[in-house]
N, C-alpha and C positions, 0 to 999 in steps of 0.2 A: 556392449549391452549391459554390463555387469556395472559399468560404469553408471547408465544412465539412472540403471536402480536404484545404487545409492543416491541418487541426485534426489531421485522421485522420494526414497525413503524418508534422507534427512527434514525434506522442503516440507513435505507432508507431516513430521511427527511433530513439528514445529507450531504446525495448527492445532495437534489435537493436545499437544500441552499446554496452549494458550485457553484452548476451549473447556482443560480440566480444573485448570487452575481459576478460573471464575466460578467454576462450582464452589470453589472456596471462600475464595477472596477476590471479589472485582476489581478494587482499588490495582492489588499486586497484579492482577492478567492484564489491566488496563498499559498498567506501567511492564509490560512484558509483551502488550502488542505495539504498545507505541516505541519499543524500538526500531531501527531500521532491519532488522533483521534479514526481511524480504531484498532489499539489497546487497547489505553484507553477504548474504548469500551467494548473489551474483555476482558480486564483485571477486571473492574467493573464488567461484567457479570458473570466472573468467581469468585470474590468473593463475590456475591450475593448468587452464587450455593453451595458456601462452600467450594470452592479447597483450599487446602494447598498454606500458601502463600509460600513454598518453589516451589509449580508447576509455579505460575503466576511468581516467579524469573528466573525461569527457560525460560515459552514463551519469558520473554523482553530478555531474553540477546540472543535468540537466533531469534527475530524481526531483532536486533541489525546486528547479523552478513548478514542477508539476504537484507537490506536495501541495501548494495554494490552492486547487481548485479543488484537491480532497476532502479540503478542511470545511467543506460546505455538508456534504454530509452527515460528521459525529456531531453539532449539535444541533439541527434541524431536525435528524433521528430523535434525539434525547427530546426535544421540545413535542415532534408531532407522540411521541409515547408518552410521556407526561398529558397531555390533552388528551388521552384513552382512547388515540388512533390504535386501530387495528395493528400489530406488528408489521404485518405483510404489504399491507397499507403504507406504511410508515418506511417501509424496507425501498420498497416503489419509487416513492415520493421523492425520498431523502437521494437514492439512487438517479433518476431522473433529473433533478437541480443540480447534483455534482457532474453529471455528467453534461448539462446546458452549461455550468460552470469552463469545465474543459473546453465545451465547443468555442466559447467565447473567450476567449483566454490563449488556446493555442493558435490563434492567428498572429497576435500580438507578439510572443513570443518567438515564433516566426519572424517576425516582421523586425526583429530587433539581434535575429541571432543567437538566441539563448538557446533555440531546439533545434533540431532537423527537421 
């Protein structure tokens, strides 16, 4: 249990010093969300727990191929918010196409191997 806390703790304070550090400076949160962190994370945790590091080869390469359809969101967000959409609007929207993204895209990927 005491285990899982920490997990929750570290995963979670990760977000909110990403979220502090843009009150600062966006440029540097930008370049502090865009690392893998959300993985490194997993990957550490996983071989804390003992996975095979042929499995944790296995999650990066296929993070790798699933980063493509994320990258439809940051600038569709940036473009409908400059146009003076709504944020939540723009939240929606951007959310929505990455996600039409994925649907079409993990078949493919499927189909070749690259994922489960």
């Amino acid at each position: 249990m005491i285990y899982y806390a920490i997990k929750i703790f570290i995963s979670a304070s990760l977000i909110v010093l990403i979220s502090e550090i843009a009150k600062r400076s966006t440029g540097f949160a930008a370049l502090v969300a865009s690392l893998p962190l959300t993985s490194l994370l997993a990957f550490v945790w996983l071989g804390v727990e003992g996975a095979e590091p042929e499995k944790i080869a296995e999650l990066s390469s296929q993070i790798f191929w699933l980063i493509v359809p994320s990258l439809v969101l940051f600038p569709l967000l940036a473009v409908l918010l400059r146009a003076g959409t709504n944020l939540w609007v723009s939240l929606t929207i951007a959310s929505a196409a990455t996600a039409l993204a994925y649907l079409a895209l993990l078949p493919v990927l499927k189909k070749f191997g690259l994922i489960e």
